[in-house]
VOBASE-866552 format. One record per residue (C-alpha): x, y, z; residue number from 1; residue in one letter; chain. Coordinates in nm, 4 decimals. Layout:
BEGIN
        xx        yy        zz  pos  code  unit
         X         Y         Z  NUM     a     A
...
//
This chain:
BEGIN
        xx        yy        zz  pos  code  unit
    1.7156   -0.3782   -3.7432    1     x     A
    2.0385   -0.3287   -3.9313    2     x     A
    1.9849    0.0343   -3.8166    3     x     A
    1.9861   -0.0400   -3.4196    4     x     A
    2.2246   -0.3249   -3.4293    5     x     A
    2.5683   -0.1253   -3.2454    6     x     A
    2.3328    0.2002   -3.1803    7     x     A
    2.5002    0.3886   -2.8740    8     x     A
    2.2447    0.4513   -2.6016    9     x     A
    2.2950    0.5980   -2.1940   10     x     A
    2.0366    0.5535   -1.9831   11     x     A
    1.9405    0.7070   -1.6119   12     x     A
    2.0809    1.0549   -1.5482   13     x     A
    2.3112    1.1077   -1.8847   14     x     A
    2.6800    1.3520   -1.7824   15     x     A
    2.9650    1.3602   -2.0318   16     x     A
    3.1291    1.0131   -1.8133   17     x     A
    2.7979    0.8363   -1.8348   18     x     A
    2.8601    0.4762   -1.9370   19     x     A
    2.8111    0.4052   -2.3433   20     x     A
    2.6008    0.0822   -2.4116   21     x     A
    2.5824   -0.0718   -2.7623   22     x     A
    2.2185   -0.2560   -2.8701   23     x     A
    2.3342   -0.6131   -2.9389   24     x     A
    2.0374   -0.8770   -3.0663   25     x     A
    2.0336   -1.2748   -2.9874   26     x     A
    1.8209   -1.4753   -3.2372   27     x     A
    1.4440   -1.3873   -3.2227   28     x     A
    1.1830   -1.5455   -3.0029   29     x     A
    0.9998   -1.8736   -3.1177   30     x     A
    0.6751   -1.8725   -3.1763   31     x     A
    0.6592   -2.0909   -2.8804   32     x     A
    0.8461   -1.8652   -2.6791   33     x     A
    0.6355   -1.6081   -2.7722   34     x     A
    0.2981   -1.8040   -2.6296   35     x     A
    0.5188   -1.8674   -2.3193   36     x     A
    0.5531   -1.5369   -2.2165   37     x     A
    0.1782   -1.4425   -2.3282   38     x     A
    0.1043   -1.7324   -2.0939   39     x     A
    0.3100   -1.6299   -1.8294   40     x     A
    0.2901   -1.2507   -1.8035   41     x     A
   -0.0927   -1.2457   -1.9121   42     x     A
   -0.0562   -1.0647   -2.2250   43     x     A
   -0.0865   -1.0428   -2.6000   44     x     A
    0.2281   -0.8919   -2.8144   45     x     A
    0.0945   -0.6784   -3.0039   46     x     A
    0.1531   -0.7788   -3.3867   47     x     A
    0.4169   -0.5230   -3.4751   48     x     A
    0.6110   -0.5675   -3.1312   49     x     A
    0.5931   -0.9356   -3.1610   50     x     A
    0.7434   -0.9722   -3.5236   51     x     A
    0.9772   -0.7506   -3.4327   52     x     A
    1.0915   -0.9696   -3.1571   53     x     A
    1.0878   -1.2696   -3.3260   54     x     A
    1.3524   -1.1172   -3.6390   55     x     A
    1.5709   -1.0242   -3.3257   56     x     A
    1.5623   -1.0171   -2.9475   57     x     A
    1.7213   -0.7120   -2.8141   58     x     A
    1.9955   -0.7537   -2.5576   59     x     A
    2.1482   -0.5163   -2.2596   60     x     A
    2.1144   -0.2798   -1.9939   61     x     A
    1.7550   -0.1639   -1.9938   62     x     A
    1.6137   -0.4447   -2.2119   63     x     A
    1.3221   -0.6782   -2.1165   64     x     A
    1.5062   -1.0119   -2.1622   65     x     A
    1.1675   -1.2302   -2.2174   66     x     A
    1.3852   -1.5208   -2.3110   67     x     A
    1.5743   -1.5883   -1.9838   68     x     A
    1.5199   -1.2842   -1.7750   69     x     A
    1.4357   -1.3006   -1.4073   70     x     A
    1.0531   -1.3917   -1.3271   71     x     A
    1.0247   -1.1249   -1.0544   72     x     A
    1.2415   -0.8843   -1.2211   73     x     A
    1.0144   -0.9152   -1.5683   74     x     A
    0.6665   -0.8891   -1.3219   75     x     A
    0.7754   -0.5731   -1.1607   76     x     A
    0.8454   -0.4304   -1.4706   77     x     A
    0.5123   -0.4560   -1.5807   78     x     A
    0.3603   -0.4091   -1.2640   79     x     A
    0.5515   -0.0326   -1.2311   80     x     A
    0.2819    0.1344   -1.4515   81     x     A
    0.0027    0.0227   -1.1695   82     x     A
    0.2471    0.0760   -0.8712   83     x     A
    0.3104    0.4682   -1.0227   84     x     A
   -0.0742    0.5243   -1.0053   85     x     A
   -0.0900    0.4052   -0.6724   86     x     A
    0.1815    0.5897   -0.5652   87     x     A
    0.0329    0.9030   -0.6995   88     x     A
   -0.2904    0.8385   -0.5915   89     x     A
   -0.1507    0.8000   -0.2363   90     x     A
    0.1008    1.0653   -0.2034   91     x     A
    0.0094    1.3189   -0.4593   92     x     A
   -0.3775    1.3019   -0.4100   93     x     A
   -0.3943    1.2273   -0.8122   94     x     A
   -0.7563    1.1261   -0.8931   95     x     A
   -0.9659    1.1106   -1.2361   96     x     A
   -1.2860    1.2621   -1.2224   97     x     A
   -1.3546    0.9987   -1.5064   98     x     A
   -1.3156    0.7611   -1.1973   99     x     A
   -1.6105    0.8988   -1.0448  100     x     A
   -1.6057    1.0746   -0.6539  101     x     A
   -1.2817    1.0102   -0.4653  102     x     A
   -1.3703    0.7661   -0.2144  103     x     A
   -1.3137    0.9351    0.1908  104     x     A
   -1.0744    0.6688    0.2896  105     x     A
   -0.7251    0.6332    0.1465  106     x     A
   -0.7854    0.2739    0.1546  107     x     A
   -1.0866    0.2588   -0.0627  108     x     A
   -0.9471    0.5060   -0.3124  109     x     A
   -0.6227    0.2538   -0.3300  110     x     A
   -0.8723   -0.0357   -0.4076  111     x     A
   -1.0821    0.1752   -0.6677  112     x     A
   -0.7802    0.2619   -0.8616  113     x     A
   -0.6140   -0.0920   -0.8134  114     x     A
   -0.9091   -0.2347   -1.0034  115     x     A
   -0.9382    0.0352   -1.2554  116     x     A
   -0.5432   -0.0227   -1.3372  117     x     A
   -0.6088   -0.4047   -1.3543  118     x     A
   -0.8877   -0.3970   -1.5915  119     x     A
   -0.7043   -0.1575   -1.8503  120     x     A
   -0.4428   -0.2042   -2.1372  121     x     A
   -0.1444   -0.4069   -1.9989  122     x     A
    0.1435   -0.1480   -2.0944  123     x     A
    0.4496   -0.3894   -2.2215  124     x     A
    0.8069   -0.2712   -2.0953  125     x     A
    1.0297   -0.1793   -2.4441  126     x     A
    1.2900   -0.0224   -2.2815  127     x     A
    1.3622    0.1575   -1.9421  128     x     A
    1.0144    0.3514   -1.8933  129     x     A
    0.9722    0.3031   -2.2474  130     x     A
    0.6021    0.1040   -2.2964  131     x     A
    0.3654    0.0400   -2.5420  132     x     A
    0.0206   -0.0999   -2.4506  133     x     A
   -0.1108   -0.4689   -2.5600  134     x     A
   -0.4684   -0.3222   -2.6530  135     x     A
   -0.5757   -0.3221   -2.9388  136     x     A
   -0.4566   -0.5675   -3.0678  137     x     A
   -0.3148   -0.4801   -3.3815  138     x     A
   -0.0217   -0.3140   -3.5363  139     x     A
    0.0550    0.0389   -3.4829  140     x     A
   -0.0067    0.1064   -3.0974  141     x     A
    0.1631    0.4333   -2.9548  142     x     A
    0.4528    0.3781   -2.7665  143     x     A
    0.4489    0.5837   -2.4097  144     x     A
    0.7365    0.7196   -2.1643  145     x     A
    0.5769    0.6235   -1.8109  146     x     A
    0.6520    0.8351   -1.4909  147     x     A
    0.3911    0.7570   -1.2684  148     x     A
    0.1229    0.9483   -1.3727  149     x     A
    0.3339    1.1812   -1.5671  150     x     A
    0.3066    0.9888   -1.9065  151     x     A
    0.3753    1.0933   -2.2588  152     x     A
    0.4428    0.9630   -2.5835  153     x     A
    0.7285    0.8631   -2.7068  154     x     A
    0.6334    0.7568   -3.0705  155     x     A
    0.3362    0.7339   -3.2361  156     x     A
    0.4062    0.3834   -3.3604  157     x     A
    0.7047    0.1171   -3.2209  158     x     A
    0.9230    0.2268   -3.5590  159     x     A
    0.8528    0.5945   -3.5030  160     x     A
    0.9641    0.5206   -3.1204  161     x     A
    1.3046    0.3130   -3.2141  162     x     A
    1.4098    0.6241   -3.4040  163     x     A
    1.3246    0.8716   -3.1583  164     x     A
    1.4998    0.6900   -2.8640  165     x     A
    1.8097    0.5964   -3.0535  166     x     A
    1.8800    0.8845   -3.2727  167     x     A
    1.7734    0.6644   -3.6453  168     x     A
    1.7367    0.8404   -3.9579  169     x     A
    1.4141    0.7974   -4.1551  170     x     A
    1.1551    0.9636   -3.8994  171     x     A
    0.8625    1.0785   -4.0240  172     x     A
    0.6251    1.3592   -3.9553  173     x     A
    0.4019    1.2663   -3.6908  174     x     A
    0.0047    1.2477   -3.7831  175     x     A
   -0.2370    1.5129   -3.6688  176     x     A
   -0.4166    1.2323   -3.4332  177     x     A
   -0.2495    0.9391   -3.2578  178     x     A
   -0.4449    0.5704   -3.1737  179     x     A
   -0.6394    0.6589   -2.8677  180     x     A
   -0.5825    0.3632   -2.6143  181     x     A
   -0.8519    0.2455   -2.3528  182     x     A
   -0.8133    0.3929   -2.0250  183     x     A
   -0.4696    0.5655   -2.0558  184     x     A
   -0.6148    0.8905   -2.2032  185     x     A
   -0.2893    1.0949   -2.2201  186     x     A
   -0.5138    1.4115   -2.2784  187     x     A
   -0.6654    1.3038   -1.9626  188     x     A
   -0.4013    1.2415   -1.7828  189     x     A
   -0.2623    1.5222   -1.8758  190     x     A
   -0.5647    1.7735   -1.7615  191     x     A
   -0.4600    1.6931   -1.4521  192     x     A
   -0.2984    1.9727   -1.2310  193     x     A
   -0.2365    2.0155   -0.8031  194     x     A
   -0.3299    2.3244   -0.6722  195     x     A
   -0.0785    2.5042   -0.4500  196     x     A
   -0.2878    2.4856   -0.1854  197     x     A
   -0.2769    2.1182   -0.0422  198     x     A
   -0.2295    1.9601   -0.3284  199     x     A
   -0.5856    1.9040   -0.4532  200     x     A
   -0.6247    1.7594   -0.7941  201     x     A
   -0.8856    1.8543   -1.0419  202     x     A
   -0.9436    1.7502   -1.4266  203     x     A
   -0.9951    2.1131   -1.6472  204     x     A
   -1.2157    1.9056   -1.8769  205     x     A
   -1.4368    1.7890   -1.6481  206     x     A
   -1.5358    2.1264   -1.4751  207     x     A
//
């Protein structure tokens, strides 16, 4: 905490004139303020993210404000990682063979993919694109960079992520296998590739 508090950070596309923000904190979330927005949003902190944000809450520009930031603002947030799989799923004919056969009708492959997104890991907005998923529900999730379908991660763990995004001393080494998490299978995700001709998707693992 002492490290991040005053930490420079730019966000969105980064020039030599890009805008300099500083991380400021307000006094941590409650532990009734922490069931509120578990209430509300339909989530679980996971232990590490939520002690963290009751020592300090982070405030500025690309900050989840889960104090007194904007309902609809907060659910869209969390909404983007289903919207991005929609989108892709619509306009870049991404599909899982884990998923089972496309559907023939975009409709039906929208609805198949809507419920698959529901029914996984909420993915909890950090910062920016920045996520890390409720499930399990213990310390020590990975923390992912979300794109659509184009996701990575960003850290191993939330304290590995803090010092990757905002330049910290102290990282460590990553480990030779990171906490696999329910439905977003990076590896997975990752297999997938469009073929130059039409766009067709297909998973290399499951040939």
């Amino acid at each position: 905490m002492d490290q991040l508090r005053g930490a420079e950070y730019q966000f969105g596309v980064i020039a030599p004139a890009s805008p300099r923000q500083r991380i400021e904190f307000d006094a941590g979330l409650t532990g009734a303020e922490v069931a509120a927005v578990e209430t509300r949003f339909a989530f679980l902190f996971p232990p590490d993210l939520r002690d963290f944000l009751q020592t300090a809450l982070p405030r500025g520009p690309q900050f989840p404000d889960w104090r007194s930031g904007d309902d609809a603002t907060l659910r869209d947030w969390l909404d983007q990682p289903r919207q991005g799989v929609l989108f892709d799923v619509e306009h870049n004919a991404f599909w899982l063979n884990a998923w089972g056969p496309r559907p023939g009708s975009l409709e039906e492959a929208l609805r198949v993919a809507d419920e698959l997104v529901a029914a996984a890991p909420r993915l909890i907005p950090l910062y920016g694109h920045r996520m890390m998923p409720d499930e399990p529900h213990q310390p020590g999730n990975p923390v992912f960079s979300v794109h659509q379908t184009d996701i990575i991660h960003y850290g191993f763990d939330l304290a590995d992520y803090l010092r990757a995004e905002f330049h910290l001393p102290g990282r460590e080494p990553w480990p030779k296998t990171i906490r696999p998490i329910r439905f977003w299978d990076l590896d997975r995700f990752h297999d997938v590739r469009w073929s130059p001709e039409g766009g067709r998707v297909f998973d290399n693992r499951a040939q």
